[in-house]
N, C-alpha and C positions, 0 to 999 in steps of 0.2 A: 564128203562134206567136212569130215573133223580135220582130213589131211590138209584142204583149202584153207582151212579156217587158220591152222597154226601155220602154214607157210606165209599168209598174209599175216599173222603177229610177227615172224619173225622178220620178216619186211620191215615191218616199221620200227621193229626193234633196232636192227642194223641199219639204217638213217639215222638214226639217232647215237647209238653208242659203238657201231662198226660190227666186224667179224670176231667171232672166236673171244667170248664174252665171258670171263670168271663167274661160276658163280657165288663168289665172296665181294664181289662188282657190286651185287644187287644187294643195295642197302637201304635201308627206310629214304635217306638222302636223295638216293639215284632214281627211286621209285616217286619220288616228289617231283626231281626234275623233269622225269619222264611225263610224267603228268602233265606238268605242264608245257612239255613239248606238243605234247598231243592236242591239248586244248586250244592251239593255234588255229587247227582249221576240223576238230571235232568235238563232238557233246560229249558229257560226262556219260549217256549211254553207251557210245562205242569206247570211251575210258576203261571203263569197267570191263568190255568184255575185253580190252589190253590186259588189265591186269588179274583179270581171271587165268587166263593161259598162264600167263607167266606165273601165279600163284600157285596151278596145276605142277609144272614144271619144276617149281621150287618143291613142293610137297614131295615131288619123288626122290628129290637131292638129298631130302631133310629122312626120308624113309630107306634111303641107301647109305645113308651114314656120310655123305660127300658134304654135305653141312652140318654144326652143330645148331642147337635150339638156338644156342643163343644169338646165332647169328642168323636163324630165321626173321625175314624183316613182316612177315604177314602177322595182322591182328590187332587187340585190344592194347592201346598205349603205344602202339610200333604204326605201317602203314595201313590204314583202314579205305579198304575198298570204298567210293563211293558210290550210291545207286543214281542214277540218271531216273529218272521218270517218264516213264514211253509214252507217247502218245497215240494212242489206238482211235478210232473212228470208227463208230456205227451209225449206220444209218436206222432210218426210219422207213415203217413199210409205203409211204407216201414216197419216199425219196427212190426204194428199190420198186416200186410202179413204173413211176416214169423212168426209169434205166431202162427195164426190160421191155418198155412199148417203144421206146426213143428207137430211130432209123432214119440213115444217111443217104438211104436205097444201094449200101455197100456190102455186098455180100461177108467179106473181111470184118466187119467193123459186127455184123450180124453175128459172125462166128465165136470172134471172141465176148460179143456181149451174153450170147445163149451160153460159153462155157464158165464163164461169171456167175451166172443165175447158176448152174448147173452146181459150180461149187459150193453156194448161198443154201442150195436145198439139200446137197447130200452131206449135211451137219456140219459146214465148214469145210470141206475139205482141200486141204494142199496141193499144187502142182505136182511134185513129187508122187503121192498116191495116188492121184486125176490122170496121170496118164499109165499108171500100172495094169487100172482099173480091167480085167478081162470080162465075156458074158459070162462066164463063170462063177464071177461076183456075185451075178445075182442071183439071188435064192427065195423062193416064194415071195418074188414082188418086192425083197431089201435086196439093198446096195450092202453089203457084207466085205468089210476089208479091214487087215491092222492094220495103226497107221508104220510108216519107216521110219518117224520119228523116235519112235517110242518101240520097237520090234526089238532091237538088243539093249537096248540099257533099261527098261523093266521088268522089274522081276516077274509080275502078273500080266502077262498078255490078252489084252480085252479087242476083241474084235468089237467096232462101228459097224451097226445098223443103222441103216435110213432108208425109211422108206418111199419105192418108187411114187413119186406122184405121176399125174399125165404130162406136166412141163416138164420133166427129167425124160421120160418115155417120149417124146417130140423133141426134144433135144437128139437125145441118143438115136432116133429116127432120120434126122436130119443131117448130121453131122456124124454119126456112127458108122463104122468099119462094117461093111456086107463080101460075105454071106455073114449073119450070124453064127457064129458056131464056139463053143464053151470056150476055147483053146485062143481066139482070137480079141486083140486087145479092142477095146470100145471104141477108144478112142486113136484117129490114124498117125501118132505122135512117135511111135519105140517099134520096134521090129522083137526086140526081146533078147537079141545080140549084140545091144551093146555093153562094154565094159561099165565099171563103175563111174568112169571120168568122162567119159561120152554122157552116158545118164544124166549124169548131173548138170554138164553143158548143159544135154535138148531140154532140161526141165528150167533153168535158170534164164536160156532161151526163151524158152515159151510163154514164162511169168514176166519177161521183158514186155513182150509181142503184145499178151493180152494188158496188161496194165498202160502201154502205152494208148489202146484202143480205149480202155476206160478213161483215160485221161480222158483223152477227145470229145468222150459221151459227155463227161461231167464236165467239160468247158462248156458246152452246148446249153445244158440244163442246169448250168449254176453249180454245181454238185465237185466241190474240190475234190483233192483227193482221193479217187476212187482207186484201190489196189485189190489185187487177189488176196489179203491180208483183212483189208474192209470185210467181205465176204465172211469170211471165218466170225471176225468179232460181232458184225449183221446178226448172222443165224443165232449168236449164244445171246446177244441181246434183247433182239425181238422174243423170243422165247421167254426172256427174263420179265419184260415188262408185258408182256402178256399174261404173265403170272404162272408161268411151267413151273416144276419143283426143279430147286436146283440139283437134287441129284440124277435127276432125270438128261437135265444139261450136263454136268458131267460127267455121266455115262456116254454120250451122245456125243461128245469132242475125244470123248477117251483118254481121259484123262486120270491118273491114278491113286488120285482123292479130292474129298469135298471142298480142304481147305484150296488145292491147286485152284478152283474151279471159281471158287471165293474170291481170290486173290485178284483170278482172270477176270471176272466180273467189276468187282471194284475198283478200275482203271477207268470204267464208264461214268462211272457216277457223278465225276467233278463237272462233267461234261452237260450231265443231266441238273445238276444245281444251278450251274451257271442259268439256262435254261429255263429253268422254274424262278431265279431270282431275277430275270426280266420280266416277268411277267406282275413281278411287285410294283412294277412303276410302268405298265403300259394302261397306261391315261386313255387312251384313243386322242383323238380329236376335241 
């Protein structure tokens, strides 16, 4: 995923400033231009994550002595990262009803809707770790897995639990790999032989496949925007406004402190103001 990710930076790097790029090139200036080169036909969120990489990059120039400080262009008074403001989507448990009763009479459209709910209940979880998923996972009734997000780059490894309900256990029934046996994946997505570049395809695949089927539901029922992403921010939210303790949730998405978890949460809120502040002026009739 990190390999993808900086092969596509340097993609749009080289559109922009060509091959075989000095780095005495990259100067508060060029980082301005760049900018707003990018800003043609993208938001300040995939901005940032441009010049994240390239700031990456830069730090190891500046740590191998191949740049001096003074000609680091990153920081306070020089070029300052902009943040983008993501825009997350949860739903409501009214909204996630009508998904999971919603039917086309399409078996396909069934499929990816049960693996939707499926990732909704087992605390968010990502395509990536949904198709890793073995019976082995489970352990007295929880779904037990780290996520691959979080597996090498944090220092404290916290295994997610969730536990099974009977919609997860009718999911896995229906759509699960048989025979059961510890060894064998849940779900019939990976053989277990693929490379890391395959993986990633069948997973980014798959998140196409289902999202486009969500789309479909939520044209139907009104419901924009429905992603495998929805899913994740649903589970931390309902929980939220149900009154769960937050550490409870951030134990539960696995996440590596309260403040992450904070943060993650308060991306919902503008959403829910908006919300409460129509309701200042609904008159009825």
């Amino acid at each position: 995923g990190t390999m993808l990710f900086y092969d596509n930076i340097l993609k749009g790097v080289e559109k922009f400033a060509g091959k075989n790029i000095p780095f005495e090139n990259v100067t508060i200036d060029w980082l301005k231009r760049y900018e707003k080169f990018l800003l043609k036909d993208k938001n300040y969120t995939t901005v940032g994550m441009h010049m994240r990489a390239i700031r990456a990059i830069m730090n190891n120039a500046r740590k191998a002595g191949t740049i001096k400080e003074s000609k680091y262009p990153f920081g306070k008074d020089r070029y300052e990262i902009k943040k983008g403001e993501s825009k997350k989507k949860a739903l409501s448990l009214n909204q996630i009803s009508r998904i999971i009763n919603y039917s086309d009479g399409n078996e396909t459209t069934e499929r990816y809707r049960d693996l939707w709910f499926f990732m909704y209940l087992c605390n968010g979880i990502n395509t990536a770790d949904l198709i890793k998923l073995k019976y082995a996972n489970i352990v007295d009734d929880e779904v037990c897995y780290i996520r691959q997000k979080t597996e090498r780059t944090s220092k404290t490894i916290k295994e997610i639990r969730a536990v099974m309900t009977p919609e997860m256990k009718a999911i896995i029934e229906r759509w699960g790999n048989k025979p059961v046996k510890a060894d064998t994946y849940i779900f019939p997505y990976i053989t277990g032989q693929e490379d890391a570049i395959k993986l990633k395809l069948l997973t980014k695949d798959l998140t196409k496949r289902i999202n486009k089927r969500m789309k479909q539901i939520g044209e139907d029922i009104d419901i924009p925007g429905i992603t495998t992403y929805v899913a994740r921010h649903s589970y931390a939210t309902v929980l939220k406004r149900s009154g769960a303790n937050i550490a409870y949730i951030s134990e539960s998405l696995g996440h590596s402190d309260l403040k992450t978890t904070e943060n993650y949460l308060a991306s919902f809120e503008k959403e829910e103001r908006e919300k409460n502040a129509k309701l200042l002026t609904n008159f009825g009739e």
